[in-house]
C-alpha positions as CSV (number, residue, x, y, z in Angstrom):
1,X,-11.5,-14.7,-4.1
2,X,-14.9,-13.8,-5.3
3,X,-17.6,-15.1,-7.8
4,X,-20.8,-13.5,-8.1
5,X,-20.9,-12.1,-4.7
6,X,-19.5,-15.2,-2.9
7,X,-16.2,-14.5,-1.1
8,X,-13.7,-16.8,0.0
9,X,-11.1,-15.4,2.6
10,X,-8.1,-17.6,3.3
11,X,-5.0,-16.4,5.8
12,X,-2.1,-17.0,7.2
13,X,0.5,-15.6,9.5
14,X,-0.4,-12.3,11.7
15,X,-1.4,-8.5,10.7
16,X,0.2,-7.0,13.9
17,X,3.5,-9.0,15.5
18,X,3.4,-7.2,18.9
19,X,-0.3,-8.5,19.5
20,X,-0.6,-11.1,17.5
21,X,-3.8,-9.9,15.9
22,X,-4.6,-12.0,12.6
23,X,-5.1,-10.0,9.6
24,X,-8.6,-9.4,8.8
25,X,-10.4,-8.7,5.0
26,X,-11.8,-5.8,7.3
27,X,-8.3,-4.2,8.5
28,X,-7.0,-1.4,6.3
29,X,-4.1,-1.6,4.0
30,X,-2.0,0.3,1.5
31,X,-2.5,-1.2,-2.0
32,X,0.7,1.1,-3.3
33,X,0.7,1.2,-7.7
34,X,-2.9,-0.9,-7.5
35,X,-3.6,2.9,-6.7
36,X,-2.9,3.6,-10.7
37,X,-6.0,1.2,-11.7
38,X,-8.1,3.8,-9.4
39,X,-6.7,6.8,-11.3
40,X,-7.1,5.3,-14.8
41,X,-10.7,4.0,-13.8
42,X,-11.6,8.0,-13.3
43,X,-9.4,9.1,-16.6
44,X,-11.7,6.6,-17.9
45,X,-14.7,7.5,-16.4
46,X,-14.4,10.9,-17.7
47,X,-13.3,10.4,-21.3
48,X,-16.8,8.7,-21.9
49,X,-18.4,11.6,-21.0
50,X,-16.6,13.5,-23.4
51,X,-13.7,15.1,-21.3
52,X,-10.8,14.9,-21.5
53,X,-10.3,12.6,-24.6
54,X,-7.6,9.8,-24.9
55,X,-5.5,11.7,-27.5
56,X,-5.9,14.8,-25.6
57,X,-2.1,16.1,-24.6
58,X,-0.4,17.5,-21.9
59,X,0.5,20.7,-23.4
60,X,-3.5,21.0,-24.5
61,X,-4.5,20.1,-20.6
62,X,-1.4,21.5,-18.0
63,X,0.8,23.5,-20.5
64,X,2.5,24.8,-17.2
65,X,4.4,21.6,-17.3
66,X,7.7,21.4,-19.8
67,X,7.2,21.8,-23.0
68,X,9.4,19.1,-24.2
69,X,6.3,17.0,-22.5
70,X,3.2,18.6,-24.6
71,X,3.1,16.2,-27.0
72,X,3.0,13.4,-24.5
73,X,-1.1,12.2,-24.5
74,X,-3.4,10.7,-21.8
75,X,-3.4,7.3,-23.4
76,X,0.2,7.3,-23.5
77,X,0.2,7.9,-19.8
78,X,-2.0,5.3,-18.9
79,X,0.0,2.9,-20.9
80,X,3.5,4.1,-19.5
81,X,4.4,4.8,-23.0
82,X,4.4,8.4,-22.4
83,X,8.7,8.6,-21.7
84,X,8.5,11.0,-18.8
85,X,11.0,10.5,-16.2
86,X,10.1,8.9,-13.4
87,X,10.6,10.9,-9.6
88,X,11.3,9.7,-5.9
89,X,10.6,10.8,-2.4
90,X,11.0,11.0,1.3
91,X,8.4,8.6,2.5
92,X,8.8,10.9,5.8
93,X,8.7,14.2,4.3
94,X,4.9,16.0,3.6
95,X,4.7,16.7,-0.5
96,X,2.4,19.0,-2.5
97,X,0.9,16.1,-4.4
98,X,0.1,18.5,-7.3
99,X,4.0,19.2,-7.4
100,X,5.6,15.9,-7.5
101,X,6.6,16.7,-11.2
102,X,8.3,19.2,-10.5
103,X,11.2,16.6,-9.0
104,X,11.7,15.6,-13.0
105,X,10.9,18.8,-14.8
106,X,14.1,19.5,-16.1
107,X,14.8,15.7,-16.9
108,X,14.5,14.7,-20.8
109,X,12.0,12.5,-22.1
110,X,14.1,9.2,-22.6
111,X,12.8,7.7,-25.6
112,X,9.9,8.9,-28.4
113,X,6.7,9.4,-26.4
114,X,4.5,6.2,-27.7
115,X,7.5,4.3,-29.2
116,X,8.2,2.0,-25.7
117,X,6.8,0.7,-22.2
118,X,8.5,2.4,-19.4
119,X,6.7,2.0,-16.0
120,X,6.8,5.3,-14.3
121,X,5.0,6.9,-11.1
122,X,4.8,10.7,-12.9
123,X,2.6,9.0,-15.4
124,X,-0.5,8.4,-13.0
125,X,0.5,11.9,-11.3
126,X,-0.1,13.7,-14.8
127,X,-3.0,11.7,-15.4
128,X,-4.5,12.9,-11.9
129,X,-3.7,16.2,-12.9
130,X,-5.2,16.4,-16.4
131,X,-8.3,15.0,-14.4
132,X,-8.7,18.3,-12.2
133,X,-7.7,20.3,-15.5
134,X,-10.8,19.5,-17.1
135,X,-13.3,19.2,-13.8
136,X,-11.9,22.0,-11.9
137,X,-12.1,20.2,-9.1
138,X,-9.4,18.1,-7.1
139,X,-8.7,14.5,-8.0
140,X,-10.0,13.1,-4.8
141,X,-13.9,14.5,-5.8
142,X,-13.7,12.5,-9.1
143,X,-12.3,9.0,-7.3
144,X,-15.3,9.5,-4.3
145,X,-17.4,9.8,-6.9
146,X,-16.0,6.3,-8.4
147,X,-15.5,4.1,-5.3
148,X,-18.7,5.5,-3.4
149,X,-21.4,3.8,-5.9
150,X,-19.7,0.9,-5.8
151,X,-19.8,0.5,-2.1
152,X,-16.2,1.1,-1.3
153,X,-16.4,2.8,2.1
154,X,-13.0,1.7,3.6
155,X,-11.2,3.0,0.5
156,X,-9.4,6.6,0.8
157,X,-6.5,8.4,-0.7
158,X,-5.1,10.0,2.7
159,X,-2.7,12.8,2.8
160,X,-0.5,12.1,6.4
161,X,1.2,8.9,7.2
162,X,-0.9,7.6,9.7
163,X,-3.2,4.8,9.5
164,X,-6.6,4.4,10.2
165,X,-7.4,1.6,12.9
166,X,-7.9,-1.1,12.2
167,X,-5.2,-1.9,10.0
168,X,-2.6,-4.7,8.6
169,X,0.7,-3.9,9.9
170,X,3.3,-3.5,7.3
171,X,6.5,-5.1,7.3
172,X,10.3,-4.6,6.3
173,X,11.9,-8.2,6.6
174,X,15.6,-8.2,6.4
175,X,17.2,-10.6,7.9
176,X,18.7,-11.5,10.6
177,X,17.7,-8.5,11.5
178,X,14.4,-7.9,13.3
179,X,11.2,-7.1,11.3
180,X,10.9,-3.3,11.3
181,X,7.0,-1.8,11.2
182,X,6.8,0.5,8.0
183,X,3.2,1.0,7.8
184,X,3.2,4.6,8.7
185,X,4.6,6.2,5.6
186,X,3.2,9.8,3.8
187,X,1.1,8.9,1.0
188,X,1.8,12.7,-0.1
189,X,4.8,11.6,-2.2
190,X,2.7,8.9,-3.9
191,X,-0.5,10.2,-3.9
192,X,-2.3,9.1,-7.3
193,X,0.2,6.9,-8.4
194,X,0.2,4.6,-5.5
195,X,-1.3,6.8,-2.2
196,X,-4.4,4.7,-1.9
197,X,-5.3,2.7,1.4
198,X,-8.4,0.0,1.5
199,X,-8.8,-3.1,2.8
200,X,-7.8,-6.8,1.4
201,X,-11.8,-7.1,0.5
202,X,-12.9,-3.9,-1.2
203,X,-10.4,-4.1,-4.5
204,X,-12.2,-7.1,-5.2
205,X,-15.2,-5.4,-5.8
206,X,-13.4,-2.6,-8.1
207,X,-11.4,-5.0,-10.3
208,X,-14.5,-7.0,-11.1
209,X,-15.9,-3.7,-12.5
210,X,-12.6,-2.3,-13.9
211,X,-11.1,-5.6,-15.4
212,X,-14.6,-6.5,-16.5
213,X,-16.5,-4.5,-19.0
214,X,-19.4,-2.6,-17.1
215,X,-17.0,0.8,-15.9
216,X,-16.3,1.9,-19.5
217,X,-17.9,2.0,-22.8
218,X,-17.5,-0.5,-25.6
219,X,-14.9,2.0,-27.7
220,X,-12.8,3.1,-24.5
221,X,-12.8,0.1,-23.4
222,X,-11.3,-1.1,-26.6
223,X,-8.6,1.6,-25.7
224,X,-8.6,0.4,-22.3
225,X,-7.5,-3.0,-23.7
226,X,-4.9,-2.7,-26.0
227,X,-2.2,-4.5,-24.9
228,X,1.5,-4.3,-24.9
229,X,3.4,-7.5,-24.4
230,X,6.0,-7.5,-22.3
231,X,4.6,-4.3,-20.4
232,X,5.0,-6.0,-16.8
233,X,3.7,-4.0,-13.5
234,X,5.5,-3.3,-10.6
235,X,6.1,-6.1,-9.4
236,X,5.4,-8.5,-11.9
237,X,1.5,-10.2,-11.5
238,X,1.3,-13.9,-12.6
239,X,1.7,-15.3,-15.8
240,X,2.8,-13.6,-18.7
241,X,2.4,-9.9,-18.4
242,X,1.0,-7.0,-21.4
243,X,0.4,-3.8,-20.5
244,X,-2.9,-1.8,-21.6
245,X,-4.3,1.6,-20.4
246,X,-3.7,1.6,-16.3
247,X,-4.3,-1.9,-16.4
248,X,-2.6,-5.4,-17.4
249,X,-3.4,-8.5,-18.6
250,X,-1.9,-11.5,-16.9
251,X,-2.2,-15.3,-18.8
252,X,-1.8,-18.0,-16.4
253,X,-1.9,-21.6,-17.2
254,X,-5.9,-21.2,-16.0
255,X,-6.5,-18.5,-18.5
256,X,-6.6,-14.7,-18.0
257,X,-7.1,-12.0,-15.4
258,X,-6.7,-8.4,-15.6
259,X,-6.1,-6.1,-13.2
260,X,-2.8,-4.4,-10.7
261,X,-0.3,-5.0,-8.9
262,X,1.6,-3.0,-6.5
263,X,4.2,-3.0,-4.1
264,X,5.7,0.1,-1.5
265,X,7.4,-0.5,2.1
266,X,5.2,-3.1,3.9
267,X,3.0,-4.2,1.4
268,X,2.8,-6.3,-2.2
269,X,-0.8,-6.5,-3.5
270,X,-2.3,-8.1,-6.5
271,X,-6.3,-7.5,-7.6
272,X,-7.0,-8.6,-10.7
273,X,-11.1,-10.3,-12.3
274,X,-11.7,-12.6,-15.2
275,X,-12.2,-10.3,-18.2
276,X,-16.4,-10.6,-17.9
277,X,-15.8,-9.3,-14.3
278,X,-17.7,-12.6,-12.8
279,X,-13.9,-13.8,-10.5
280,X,-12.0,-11.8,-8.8
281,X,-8.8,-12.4,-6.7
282,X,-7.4,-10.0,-4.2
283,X,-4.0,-11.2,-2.8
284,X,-2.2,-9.3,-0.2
285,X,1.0,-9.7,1.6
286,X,2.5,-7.5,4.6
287,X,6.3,-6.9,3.2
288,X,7.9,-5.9,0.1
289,X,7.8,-7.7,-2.8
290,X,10.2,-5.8,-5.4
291,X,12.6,-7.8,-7.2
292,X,15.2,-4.9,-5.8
293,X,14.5,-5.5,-2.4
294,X,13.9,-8.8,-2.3
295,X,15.6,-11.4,-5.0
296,X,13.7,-14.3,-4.5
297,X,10.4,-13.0,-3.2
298,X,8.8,-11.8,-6.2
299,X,9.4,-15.1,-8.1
300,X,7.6,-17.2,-5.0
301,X,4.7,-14.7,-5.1
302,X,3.8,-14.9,-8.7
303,X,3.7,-18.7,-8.2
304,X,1.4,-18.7,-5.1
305,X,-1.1,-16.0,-6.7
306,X,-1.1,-18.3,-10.0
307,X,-2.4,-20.9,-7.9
308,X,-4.7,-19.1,-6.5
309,X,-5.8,-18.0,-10.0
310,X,-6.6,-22.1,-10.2
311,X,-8.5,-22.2,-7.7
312,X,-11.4,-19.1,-8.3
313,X,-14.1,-20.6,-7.6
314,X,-16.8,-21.9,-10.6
315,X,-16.3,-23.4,-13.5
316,X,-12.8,-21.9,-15.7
């Protein structure tokens, strides 16, 4: 939890079981569909400087895609309202990123593009793509150019399934069987929708500038902030959930936060700010937290990180 610069860091349990090695703000971690926060923030980034715009489509931008898609726009994208279907993949198996669409091409959109909130992974692949269409240059050289400013040295969008040291070891607990390590998983197949890996501190520092209002201008960030209720993430952040553009408001009984959640083999995350950008809360656990892996999980998580939401330090 931070407050204008002052961090608190609060723990529990261990980030490696076969050392016993606590887990450490420091250690690297995989932050799963926060990821889609980092890809909106540079869809953002670049519609205030004039390109690609919000309404822009996908037929305008990558008309190599299906043409039953080209109406589909970037803001409907960032909102999941876009109706394109959503794809899978063998966490194992390498991926051409740029390709990952091609799993759903010849799948229908499943409802009028803009008409309701479906929470897909192709959305924030698109949205990646549309971002080299109009810089000519891949998506990793516009989110450097976002996360370097800001001091975000530990945060990378990796291609290969291995970790940098040191990181959090992710678990898969099933029991009674024994906790299986899952923290080496290709990122290819997620890539901008959920390939990113950082560490429990640095999100902090990007929500408080992407929840708050210094990343975008006044009228994107209007965009930006045009909520959906009912639009939950993946899994579900405290609260009462509404969806905006790539990000989502949550109202706890201590007022609001926006911000991400995500959740992939190993890891659940939550980073959300206060909407000024002044408190943020980072909350990171090492196993899955998705209401179809784990029943009752999800539920307990939403009512620790509430609490925590309580307790941000400074005056609420």
């Amino acid at each position: 939890m931070t407050r204008h610069g002052r961090t608190q860091v609060y723990t529990a349990g261990t980030g490696d079981l076969t050392t016993g090695k606590p887990p450490r703000p420091d250690d690297r971690l995989r932050v799963a569909g926060v990821s889609k926060a980092y890809s909106g923030a540079v869809a953002l980034r670049l519609v205030d400087r004039g390109l690609p715009a919000l309404d822009d489509t996908i037929g305008e931008r990558l008309p190599r895609l299906p043409k039953a898609w080209h109406a589909v726009t970037l803001l409907q994208l960032l909102r999941h309202t876009s109706s394109l279907a959503d794809y899978s993949a063998d966490p194992r198996h390498r991926f051409d990123s740029r390709r990952l669409l091609d799993f759903v091409a010849g799948e229908p959109l499943r409802f009028a593009p803009g008409s309701l909130y479906a929470y897909a992974n192709s959305d924030n692949i698109a949205v990646a793509l549309m971002a080299e269409a109009v810089t000519g240059r891949r998506y990793e050289e516009p989110l450097t150019e976002l996360v370097r400013p800001a001091g975000l040295r530990r945060t990378s969008l990796p291609q290969g399934y291995r970790m940098p040291e040191p990181y959090i070891h992710g678990y898969d607990v099933s029991p009674p069987a024994e906790p299986e390590d899952v923290s080496e998983l290709g990122a290819s197949g997620s890539w901008a929708s959920g390939g990113i890996v950082t560490t429990p501190a640095e999100p902090g520092a990007f929500t408080s500038a992407y929840g708050g209002p210094s990343l975008a201008s006044a009228g994107t960030r209007k965009e930006q902030l045009g909520f959906l209720p009912g639009g939950a993430s993946e899994p579900a952040g405290p609260g009462t959930n509404a969806a905006g553009a790539a990000i989502f408001r949550y109202t706890t009984r201590c007022g609001e936060l926006y911000g991400h959640t995500g959740n992939t083999p190993g890891y659940t995350l939550l980073a959300a700010s206060t909407p000024d950008g002044a408190r943020s809360l980072v909350f990171a656990v090492d196993t899955q937290g998705d209401k179809a892996v784990k029943a009752r999980l999800p539920a307990r998580l939403r009512t620790v990180q509430e609490d925590f939401a309580c307790a941000l330090p400074g005056d609420r």
